[in-house]
Structure formats: C-alpha cells, structure tokens
N, C-alpha and C positions, 0 to 999 in steps of 0.2 A: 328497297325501292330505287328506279333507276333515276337519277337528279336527271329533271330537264335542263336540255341546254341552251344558253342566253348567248347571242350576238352585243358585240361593242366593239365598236370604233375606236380605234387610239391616234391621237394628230397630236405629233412633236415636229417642234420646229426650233433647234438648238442654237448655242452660242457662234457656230462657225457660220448661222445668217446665210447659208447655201439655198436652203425651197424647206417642203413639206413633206414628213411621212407620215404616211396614213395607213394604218394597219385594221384588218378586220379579224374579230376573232373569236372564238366559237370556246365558250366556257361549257364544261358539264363534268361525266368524270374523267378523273387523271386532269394530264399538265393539260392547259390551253391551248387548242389548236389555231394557227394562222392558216384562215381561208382566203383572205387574199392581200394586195400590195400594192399602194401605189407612191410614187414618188414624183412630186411637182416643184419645178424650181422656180426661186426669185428672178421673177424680172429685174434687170441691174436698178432701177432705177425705187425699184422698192426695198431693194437691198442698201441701198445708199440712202434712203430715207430714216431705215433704221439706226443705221451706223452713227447719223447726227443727232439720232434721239438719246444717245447714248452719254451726250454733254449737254447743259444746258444751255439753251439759245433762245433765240427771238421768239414769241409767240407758241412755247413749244406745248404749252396744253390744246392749242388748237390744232396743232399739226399731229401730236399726241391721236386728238379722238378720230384725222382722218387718217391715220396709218392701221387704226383700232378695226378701223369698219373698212380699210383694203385686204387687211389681214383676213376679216370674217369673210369678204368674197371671196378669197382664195382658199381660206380652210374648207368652205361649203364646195364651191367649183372640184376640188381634190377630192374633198367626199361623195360626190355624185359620179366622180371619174372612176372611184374606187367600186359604187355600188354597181355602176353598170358594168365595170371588168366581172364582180362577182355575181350579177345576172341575180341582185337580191334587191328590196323595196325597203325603202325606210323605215317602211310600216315595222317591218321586221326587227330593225335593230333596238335595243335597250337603253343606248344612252350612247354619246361620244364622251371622251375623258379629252379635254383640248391643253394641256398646258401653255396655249399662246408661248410668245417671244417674249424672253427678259429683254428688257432694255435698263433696270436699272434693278441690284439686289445687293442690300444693305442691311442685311439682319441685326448688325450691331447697334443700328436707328433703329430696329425695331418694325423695316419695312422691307418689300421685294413686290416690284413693278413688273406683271407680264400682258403685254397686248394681244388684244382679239376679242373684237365684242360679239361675247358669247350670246347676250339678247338677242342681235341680230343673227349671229349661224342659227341658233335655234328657230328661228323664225324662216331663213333661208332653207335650210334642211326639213325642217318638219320633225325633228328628232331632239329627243332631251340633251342638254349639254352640260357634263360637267367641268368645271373649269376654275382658276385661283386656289390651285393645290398649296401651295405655299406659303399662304401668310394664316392656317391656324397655328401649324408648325411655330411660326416665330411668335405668334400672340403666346402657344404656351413655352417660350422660352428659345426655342428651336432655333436651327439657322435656316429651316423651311427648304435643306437642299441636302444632300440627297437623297431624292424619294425613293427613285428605280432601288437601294439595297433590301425594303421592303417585298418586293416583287423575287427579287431575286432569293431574299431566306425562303419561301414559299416554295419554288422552281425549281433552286438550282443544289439545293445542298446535298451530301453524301454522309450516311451515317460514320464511315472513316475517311475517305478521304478530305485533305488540308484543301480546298479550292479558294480560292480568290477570282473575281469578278475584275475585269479591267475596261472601262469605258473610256475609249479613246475618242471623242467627241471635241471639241474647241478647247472644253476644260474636259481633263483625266481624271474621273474616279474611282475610287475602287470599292469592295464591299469584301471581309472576309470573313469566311463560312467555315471555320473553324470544328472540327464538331464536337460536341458538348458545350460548346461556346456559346455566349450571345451573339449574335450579331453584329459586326460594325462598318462602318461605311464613312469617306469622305472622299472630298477635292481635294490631288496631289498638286494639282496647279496646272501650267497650260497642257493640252495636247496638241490638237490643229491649230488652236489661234492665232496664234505668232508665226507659225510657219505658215500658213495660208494667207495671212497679208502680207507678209512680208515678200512672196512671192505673185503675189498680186501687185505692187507697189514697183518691182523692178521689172517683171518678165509680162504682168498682165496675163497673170494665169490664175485661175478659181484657187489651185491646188498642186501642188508636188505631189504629179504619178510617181507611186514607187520609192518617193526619196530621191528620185532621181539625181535632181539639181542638186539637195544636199550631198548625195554623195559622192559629186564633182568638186565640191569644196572641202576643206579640214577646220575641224573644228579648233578655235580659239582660247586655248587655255585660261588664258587672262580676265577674257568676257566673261566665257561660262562661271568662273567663281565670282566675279562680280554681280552676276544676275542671281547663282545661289545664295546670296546674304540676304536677298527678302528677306525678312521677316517671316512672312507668310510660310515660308519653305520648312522653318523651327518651330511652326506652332503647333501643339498637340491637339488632333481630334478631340470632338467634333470642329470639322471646318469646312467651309464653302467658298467660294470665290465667282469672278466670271470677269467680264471685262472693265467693271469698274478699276479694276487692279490693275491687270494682264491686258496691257492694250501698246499701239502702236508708240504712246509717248512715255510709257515704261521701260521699251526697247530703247528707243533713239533714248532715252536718257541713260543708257549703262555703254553707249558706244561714243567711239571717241571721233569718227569720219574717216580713218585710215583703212577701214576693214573691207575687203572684198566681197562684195554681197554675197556669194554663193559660200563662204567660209562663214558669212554670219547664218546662212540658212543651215549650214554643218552644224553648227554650233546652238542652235535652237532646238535640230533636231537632239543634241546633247543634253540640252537643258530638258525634254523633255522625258527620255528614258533616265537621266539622272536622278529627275523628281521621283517620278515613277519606282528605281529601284530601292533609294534613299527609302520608302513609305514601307515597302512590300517587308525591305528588312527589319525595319526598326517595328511596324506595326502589324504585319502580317508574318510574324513570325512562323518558318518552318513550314511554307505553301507548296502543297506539293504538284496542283495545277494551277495554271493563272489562264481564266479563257478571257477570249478579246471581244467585246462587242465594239460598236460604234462604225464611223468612217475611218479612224485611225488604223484598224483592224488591218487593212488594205495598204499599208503603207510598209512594204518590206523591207525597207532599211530598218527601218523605227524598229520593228518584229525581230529584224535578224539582231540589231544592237542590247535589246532587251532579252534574247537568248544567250547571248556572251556574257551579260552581267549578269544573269540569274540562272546559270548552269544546270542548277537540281529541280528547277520549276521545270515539266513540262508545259510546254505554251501551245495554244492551239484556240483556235476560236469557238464561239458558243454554238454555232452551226454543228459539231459536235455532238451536243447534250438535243440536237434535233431545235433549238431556236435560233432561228438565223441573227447572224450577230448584225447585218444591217436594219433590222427591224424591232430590236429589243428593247429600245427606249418606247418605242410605239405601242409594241403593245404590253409593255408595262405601263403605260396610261390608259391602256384600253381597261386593264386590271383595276388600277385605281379609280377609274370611275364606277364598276363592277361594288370594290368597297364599299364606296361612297351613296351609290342607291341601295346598297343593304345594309347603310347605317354600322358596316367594320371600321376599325381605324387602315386608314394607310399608311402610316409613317411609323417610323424605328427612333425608338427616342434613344439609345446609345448610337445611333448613326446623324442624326440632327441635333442632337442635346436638347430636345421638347421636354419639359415635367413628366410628360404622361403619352398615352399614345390616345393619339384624336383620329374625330372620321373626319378627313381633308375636302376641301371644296366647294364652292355654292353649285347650285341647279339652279339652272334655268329650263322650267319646263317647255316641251315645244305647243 
C-alpha cells in the first residue's frame, strides 16, 4: 500500500542570529522531498535584542517575553511567505517543527532557553506547532543538542561508505555514520560565530564572503594554541556548546591588543578547521566522506583549509546526496516535528548522552 504523503514546515533560526529558514516538505516514500524555501532576515535591531538577552540584564524576563512574541511574528510572516511561494494553504500542512532561538543552553544546570511563542504562531498561522525540542533530551539526562544527527542516521547513511555529516552553522557539528555503527554526533565548537562578529565588530559586515578578509590576514600561532586549551576542545562526546562559552568576551580574553584584526580573523578561521579536524581524527575515525551542510558550507577558505588537513576525506556538500546543504537544519525540524505528532522519539541518546531515546517537544495545537 502506497504511504500517504504529509506536508511540514521546518523554522530554524541558528546561533549565527542572521534571520529565518523555513523549509516545506513533503514526507511519504523514500527520502523527504523539499517543496519549497524561504529565507527571512533579522532586522538589525532584533538581532541586537537578542544578542543582550544572551547575558543578564535589567528587566530581562520582560524583554524576554517581547523578543518571544516578535520572534512568533516573524516566524508566522516567513511562513505565509513560504506558503504563498508554494501556492499551498495551511489547511494543508501537518504541523510546523519551530526550534525558536537559543539565547541561553546549559545542560549541565539541567536547562536550555529557546525563544518563540509557539502559542502565538499557532494562533497566527492556524497550523499545529511543534516546538521546545530540547529540554526532554536534558530532563532524561541529555545535553538536549545535537538533534539534526537523528535526521541524518535516517537520511543520510551508506551501507559501506565511512560519511560524516559537517554542520557549519555559528557552532560546528558533526554526526558520524560509520556503518555497522551506532550513531554519534556532537559540537566541535565555533564555526561562523567568532568569525562573523568579529568581522562585524571591525568591517560592519554580516559575514566573511569566501574567507575573504581572513585570507588577507595570517594566522597566529601563539593565539590559535591559546584559544585551543579550552577545556571544551578535550572533552569527550557527548557535547554541546553555543555562545554561552564561544562569545566576543572569550575572544578578547585570549588576545593581547597587538594583533592585526584581519590576522586575528586568519586565525579564527584556524581555530575553526582546527577544532573541526582535531574531532573528525580523534572521533570520526577513518571518514571517507565528510558532506557540508550549514552557511559555513559557502565559505571557501574554510573548505579549501579543511581539504589540506583532511587529504583522504572526500569533502563535498550534502546538495550531493540531493539535500541542499542550505536548508538541512530546516528540514530536519520539519522531520522532528513529523516524529513528534506520530508519538517516534527524535533524539540519539549516544549523540546527547539522553538515558533513553524520547519523543521531543510540546504541541500547541492550532
């Protein structure tokens, strides 16, 4: 009998605090099809709303619940931008998967904060909302992050081939698909994050096209191993991170003022294929593709410097395996909402450290 097929919405809106992707996508047999795309950006001044929710300040649960309910305009607005590209009614769709914005994830407390009042989209939209993927994960033990390697054992594995999964995203994760293997997945630590403020901060640019600027500078010897004695960088999976750690006052705390902005952007971009290859060897042993999803993907320095240190990987993006690597986190949430009203678990408990593997997320019906 032929499975009917379910429409779901996928709305990620990552660490690197750039806007919204919205992905539509069309579940039945074989892999999941994306039927359409849209991509909405932060207005600066909601982008910098967030960025101070990220420390605590003056009155911040009130400013808290209105960042909650501009985020739910925007996610809804993105969604209706998305339905009428795809010439489809809400009526239609099964559910959205929303993972809101982290602004604060502490698994070690036993907690992880993401914005967007799903009440509200649900109410705006007219469409079920699933959304708070991350705190059953850590209630059963989890670090409630990363989800996407779930989506990806499903998607992306080969009965022989060694692949590995690379999310270049604010923070870099990976997932390796090992086969005969379980599953495993973590955060290598930054991807864009540090190099997108940092070049926001001197140049007043979103993003380093291409590497550009970094690869008008040279990287740092002295920094780069400074910055690699985190802690975080020795710790064995399972692990997560975000900008609780990896933020602008982690940076200026490992530099001394003498350094040439553009050789400290060299040098970031070092710290992050560093992390990256550092992981792939020690935990992903013997990969014999590494695909790229994320905005990172797009970064050609980064790509070409990760080919020099990982020679026997082929590298190539997940646009390859037919899922576009800009769109994979999205509709990997469009998946786990899919999960989540069929009462599956979403989560990898050797990729979160969870007890057990749980069905993720509240509903809010529409």
């Amino acid at each position: 009998m032929k499975t009917a097929s379910e429409l779901y919405i996928g709305i990620m809106s990552g660490t690197s605090l750039d806007g919204i992707d919205v992905a539509l996508v069309e579940f039945g047999e074989g892999r999941p099809q994306l039927r359409s795309s849209h991509y909405q950006s932060y207005p600066r001044s909601l982008k910098d709303v967030l960025l101070e929710l990220h420390q605590s300040g003056f009155d911040e649960i009130h400013r808290t619940q209105l960042a909650s309910i501009t985020l739910a305009r925007a996610y809804a607005d993105a969604t209706y931008a998305l339905l009428h590209k795809a010439g489809i009614s809400p009526s239609h769709i099964q559910a959205i998967g929303c993972h809101g914005q982290t602004i604060r994830h502490r698994p070690e407390q036993g907690y992880t904060v993401q914005l967007g009042n799903s009440a509200l989209l649900a109410e705006l939209t007219g469409i079920h909302v699933v959304s708070d993927f991350r705190s059953r994960d850590i209630a059963a033990g989890g670090q409630g992050a990363p989800l996407v390697p779930a989506f990806h054992d499903t998607m992306l594995r080969h009965p022989t081939i060694h692949r590995a999964i690379l999310n270049l995203g604010g923070i870099s994760n990976l997932t390796d698909l090992e086969p005969g293997c379980i599953t495993t997945g973590f955060d290598t630590g930054p991807g864009n994050l540090l190099l997108d403020s940092w070049i926001s901060k001197h140049l007043a640019r979103p993003y380093d096209q291409d590497g550009e600027w970094a690869s008008s500078g040279k990287s740092i010897p002295s920094l780069l191993q400074r910055m690699l004695t985190e802690p975080y960088f020795a710790a064995p999976p399972p692990k997560s991170t975000g900008r609780d750690l990896f933020n602008m006052a982690w940076l200026e705390n490992h530099l001394d003022g003498t350094e040439f902005p553009a050789d400290v952007q060299a040098t970031l971009l070092s710290l992050t294929c560093d992390s990256i290859v550092e992981a792939v060897n020690k935990f992903c042993v013997g990969t014999d593709e590494l695909l790229l999803c994320g905005g990172g993907a797009h970064n050609a320095a980064l790509i070409s410097l990760l080919q020099q240190r990982l020679p026997l990987c082929r590298i190539q993006k997940t646009d390859a395996l037919d899922i576009p690597a800009d769109w994979m986190e999205a509709i990997a949430f469009a998946w786990l909402a899919r999960q989540t009203m069929h009462l599956h678990p979403g989560n990898l408990p050797a990729a979160t450290g969870a007890t057990h593997p749980c069905v993720l997320g509240a509903i809010y019906p529409a």
